[in-house]
N, C-alpha and C positions, 0 to 999 in steps of 0.2 A: 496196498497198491493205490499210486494216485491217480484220481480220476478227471478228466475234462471232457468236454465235448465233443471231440475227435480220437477217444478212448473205443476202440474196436475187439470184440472176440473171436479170437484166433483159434483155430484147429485144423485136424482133418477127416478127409470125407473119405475112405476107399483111395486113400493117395492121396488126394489133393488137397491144396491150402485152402482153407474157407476164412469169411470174414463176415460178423455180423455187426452193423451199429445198433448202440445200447438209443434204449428210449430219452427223453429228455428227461434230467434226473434232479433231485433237488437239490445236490452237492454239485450241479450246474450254475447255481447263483449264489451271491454270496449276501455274508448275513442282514443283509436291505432287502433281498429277494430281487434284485436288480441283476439284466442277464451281462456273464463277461464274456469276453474273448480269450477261448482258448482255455478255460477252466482260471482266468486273470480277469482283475476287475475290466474296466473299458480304458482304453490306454489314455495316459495324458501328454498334452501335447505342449509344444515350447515353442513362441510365437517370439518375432521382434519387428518393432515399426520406428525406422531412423526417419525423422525429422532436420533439416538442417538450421543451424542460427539460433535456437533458445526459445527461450519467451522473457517476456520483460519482470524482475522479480517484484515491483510492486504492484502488478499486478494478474500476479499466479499465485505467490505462497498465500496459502490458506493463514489465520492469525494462530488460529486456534488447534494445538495437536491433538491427538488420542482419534476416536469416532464422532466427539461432535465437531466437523470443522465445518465452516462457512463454505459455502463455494463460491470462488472467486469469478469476476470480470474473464480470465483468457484458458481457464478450465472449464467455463459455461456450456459448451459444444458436448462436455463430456458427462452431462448434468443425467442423463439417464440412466451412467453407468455407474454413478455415486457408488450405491452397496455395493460394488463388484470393482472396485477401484482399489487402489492404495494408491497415497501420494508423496513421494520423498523431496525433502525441501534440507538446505544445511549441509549439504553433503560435499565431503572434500576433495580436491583432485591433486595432491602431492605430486611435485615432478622430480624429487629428489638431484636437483639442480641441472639436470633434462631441458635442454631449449621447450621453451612452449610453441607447438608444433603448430600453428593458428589451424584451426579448423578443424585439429586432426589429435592432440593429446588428450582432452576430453572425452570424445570419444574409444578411445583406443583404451584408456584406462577404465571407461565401465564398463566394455565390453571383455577384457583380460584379464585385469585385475594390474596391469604393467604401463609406467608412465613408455613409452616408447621413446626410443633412440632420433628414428627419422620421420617424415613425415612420410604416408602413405604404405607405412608396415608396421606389423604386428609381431610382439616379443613373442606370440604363444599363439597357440589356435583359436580364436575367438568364444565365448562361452556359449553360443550355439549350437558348434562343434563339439564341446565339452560335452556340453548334455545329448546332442544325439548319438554319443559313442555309446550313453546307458540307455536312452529310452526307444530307438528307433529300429533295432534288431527287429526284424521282423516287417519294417514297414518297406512299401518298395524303392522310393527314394529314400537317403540317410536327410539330407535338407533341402529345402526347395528353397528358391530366392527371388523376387521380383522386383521392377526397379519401376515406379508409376510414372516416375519424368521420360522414361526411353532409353536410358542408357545405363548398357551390362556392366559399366564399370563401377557404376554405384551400387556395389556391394561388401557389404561390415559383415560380413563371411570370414574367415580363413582356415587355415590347415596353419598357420603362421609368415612370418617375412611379409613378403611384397604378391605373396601366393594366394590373390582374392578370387573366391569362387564368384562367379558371372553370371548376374542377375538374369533373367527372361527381359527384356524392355519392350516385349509388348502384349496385350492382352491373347493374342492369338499363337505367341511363340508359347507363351506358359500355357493355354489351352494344350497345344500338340505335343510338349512334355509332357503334361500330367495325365492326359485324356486323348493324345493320339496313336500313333503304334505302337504295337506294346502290348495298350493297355485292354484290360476285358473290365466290365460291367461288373460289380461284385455285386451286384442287386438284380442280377439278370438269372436267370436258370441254366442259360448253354454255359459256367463260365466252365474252362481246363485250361490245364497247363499250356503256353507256349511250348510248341518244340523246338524251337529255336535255342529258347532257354535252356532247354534241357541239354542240345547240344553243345551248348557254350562250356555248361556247368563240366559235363564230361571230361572238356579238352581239358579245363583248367585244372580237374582230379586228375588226368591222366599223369600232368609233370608235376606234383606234389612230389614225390619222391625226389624228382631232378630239381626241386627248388631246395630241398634240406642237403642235399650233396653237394652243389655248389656253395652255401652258406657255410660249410665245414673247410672249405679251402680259403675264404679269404680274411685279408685283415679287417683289424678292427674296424677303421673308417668307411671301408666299403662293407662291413658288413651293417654299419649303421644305415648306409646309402640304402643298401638292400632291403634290409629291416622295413625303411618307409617305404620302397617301389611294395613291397609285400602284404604292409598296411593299406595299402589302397587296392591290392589286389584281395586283401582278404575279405574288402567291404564291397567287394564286386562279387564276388560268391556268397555275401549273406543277402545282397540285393537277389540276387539271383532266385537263392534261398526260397526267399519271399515271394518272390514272382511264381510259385511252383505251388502255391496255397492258397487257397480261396480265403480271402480277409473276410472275416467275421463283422458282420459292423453293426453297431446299437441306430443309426439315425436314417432316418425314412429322408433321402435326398436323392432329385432327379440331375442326370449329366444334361447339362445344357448344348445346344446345339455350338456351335463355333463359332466367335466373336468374328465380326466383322475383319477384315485385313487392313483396309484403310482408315481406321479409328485415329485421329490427330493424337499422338505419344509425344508432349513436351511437356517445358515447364511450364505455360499458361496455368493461372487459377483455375478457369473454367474445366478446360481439358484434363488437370486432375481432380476435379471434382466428378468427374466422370467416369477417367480410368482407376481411381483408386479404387473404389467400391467393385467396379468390375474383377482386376485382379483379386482383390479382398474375397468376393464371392468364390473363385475358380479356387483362392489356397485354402479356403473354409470345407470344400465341398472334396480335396482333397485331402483334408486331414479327416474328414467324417468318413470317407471312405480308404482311411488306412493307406493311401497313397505315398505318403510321408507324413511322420507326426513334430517335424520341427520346417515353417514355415516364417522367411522372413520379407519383410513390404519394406519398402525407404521409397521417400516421394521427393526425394531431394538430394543434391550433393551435400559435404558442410558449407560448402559456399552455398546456401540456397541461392537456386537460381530461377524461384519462382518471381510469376510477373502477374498484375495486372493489366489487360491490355490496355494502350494509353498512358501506363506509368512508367516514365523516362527511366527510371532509378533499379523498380526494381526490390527483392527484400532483402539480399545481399549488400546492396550499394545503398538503402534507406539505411540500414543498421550504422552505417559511418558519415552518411553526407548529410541525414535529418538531423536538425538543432532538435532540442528537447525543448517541447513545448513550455514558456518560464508558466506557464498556469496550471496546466497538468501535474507537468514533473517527469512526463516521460516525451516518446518518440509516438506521436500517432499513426502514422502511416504502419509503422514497424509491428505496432498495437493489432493492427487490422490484419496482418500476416501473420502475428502469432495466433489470432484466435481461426483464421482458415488452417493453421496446421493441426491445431487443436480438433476442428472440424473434421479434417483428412484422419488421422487417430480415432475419430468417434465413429466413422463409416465403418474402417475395417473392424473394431469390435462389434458393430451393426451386424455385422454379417457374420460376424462368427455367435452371435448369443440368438440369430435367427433359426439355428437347427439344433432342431430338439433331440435329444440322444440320454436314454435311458433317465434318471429321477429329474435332468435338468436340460442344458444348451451346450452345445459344444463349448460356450462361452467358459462356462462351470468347470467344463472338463481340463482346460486350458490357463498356460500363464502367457501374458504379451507383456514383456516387456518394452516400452517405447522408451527413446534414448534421443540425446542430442549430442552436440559437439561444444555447445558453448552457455553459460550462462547471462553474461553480459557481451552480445556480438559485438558493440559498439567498439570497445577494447582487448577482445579475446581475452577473456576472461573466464577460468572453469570452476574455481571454485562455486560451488551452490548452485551444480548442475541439476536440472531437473530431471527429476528421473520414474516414471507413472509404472504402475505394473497392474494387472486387469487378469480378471477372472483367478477361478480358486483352485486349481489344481487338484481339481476332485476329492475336494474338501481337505486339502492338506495345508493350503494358506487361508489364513483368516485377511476377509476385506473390508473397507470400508473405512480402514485408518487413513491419518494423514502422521506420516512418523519425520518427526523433526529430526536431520541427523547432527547436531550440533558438531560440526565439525567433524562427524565420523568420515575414516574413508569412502569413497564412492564405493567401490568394492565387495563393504557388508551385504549390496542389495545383489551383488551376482551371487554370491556365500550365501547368503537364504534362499536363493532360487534354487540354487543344485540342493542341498538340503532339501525341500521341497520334492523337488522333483527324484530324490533316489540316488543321487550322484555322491558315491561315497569319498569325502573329503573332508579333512581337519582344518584344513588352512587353504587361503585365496590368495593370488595376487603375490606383488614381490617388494621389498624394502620397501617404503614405508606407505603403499599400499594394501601388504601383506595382513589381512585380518585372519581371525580365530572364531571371531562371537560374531553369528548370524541374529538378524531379529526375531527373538526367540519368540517375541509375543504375536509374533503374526504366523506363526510355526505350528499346525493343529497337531 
């Protein structure tokens, strides 16, 4: 018989059903002596942080590959996260004669593995989606999404198409998602079921029977129709599921009171040096408390539309209107907006390596992958997108490299992430994005 921690013995007493819970056992932890959830190590979680516009390549690529690399001038921000980093440099965006979508092909292909058709849609469900079909059973949201500039449309989410799931755009809307109705304290003692839940859960058992008789009457193409209305029904009964179970959780974390409502949500530098860290904190303290274990931040459109205030231009409009300095070599202005983005990426791993949960940090327990749209914004340009990935996936990714990908597709780095994380797959990505071989050396 297998055993976890909500393993109960069952009999009877003179008629009636009895239940006893077993003491804490030592087939409770596993061979670290570190405690799991649900007789399972402590779950790992899948992070992503969009940045818009790039950084400038002379000066982000590290010189030097392997674990001894330099760190550079516009990765400086991220100087604390060195050993818990990876940094990919080299890396190819194939459009297989695909108009280059400004803004939008870059992206759309590290997150897919698919050069895309049009702008503002996705050939495939985004690899967020991929991975929380295998790692989020059981969590109560499947992904959460937030967007630090204010607006729900800046979300690199999908189910696929033009169908982007819609960020929170303010600190207080993603508070009252994760931590408003709903929800119960899993660190508290009163917690139980919703009955609400329970009634929900009911109605939707009740036509189970009248959803398989109907799908035997129709055609193919409406049965595919159906198929997906049913996939999104199905992930409403495992949210459900979830909501009907007290989450187990390794990290000693307090729910904070409720962000202010009039917090200034734009693009100002200031303002998201402010709200980043704050949402950072709210999706940290929701994945410590099993809330959802795949949470994504973007502080930006790919048009960044971040601004210093006082600067006419702007980092969107510095990317094409700044001459390049002839002394430097590059765009300074541009310079100073890649390392606040830099910046904006180092808060929210700040906040996720700040809660401590079972041998290490959530940070430890976690992959974030941070992503962009462009290499060189000045020309829209993808090839030798930069592409960062942070924490270890509970020791399943080794860190600390700097992997040059001489021309590999961008792709190999979504192919090592599922890999990683459990997502049973041979192959990424399509024509001549399509890879096979993940970076095996960073594969524990």
């Amino acid at each position: 018989m297998k055993l976890n921690r909500r393993t109960l013995l069952r009999g009877t007493c003179q008629g009636a059903m009895t239940v006893m819970g077993l003491p804490f056992l030592d087939c409770f932890l596993n061979n670290k002596g570190q405690a799991q959830t649900n007789g399972r190590p402590l779950p790992t979680r899948f992070n992503t942080f969009f940045w818009g516009c790039g950084l400038t390549a002379s000066l982000w690529v590290p010189k030097k590959a392997g674990r001894d690399w330099e760190m550079t001038v516009q990765l400086k921000p991220l100087e604390a996260f060195r050993q818990k980093l990876n940094v990919f440099s080299g890396l190819r965006c194939p459009l297989d004669s695909k108009p280059n979508g400004q803004h939008w092909s870059g992206l759309a292909a590290a997150i897919t593995g698919i050069a895309p058709f049009r702008t503002g849609e996705f050939e495939s469900s985004t690899l967020d989606q991929q991975v929380a079909e295998v790692i989020s059973k059981g969590a109560r949201f499947r992904s959460v999404s937030a967007s630090a500039s204010g607006d729900p449309k800046q979300s690199y989410s999908s189910l696929g198409g033009n169908n982007l799931l819609p960020s929170e755009p303010t600190p207080l809307s993603l508070y009252t998602r994760l931590f408003g109705p709903g929800f119960q304290d899993p660190t508290k003692g009163d917690w139980k079921p919703d009955p609400r839940i329970l009634l929900q859960k009911s109605v939707l058992s009740a036509v189970a029977e009248d959803r398989q008789r109907v799908m035997k009457q129709l055609g193919a193409s409406d049965k595919a129709r159906m198929d997906q209305y049913f996939t999104s029904v199905r992930q409403t009964e495992q949210q459900m599921e979830a909501q009907l179970h007290r989450p187990e959780i390794a990290a000693t974390v307090a729910i904070p009171d409720a962000p202010a409502g009039d917090l200034e949500v734009n693009n100002a530098s200031p303002n998201l040096r402010v709200i980043t860290p704050l949402m950072a904190r709210l999706g940290a303290i929701a994945l410590a408390t099993d809330q959802t274990r795949v949470f994504n931040l973007s502080v930006s459109s790919p048009q960044n539309a971040m601004f210093v205030p006082g600067d006419p231009l702007g980092f969107h409009q510095s990317t094409h209107e700044e001459p390049v300095d002839p002394k430097l070599g590059y765009q300074p202005r541009v310079h100073e907006y890649n390392v606040a983005s830099m910046g904006l990426f180092a808060a929210f791993l700040k906040e996720l390596d700040a809660i401590r949960e079972g041998d290490g940090t959530l940070l430890d327990h976690s992959v974030v992958m941070a992503f962009t749209d462009q290499s060189y914004a000045r020309i829209h340009s993808v090839d030798g997108l930069p592409i960062l990935v942070a924490g270890g996936a509970s020791g399943r990714i080794k860190t600390g490299y700097h992997i040059v990908g001489d021309n590999s597709p961008v792709s190999r780095v979504g192919l090592t992430l599922q890999k990683a994380l459990g997502v049973s797959v041979d192959n990424w990505g399509k024509e001549s994005l399509q890879v096979k071989t993940p970076y095996g050396e960073l594969l524990a």
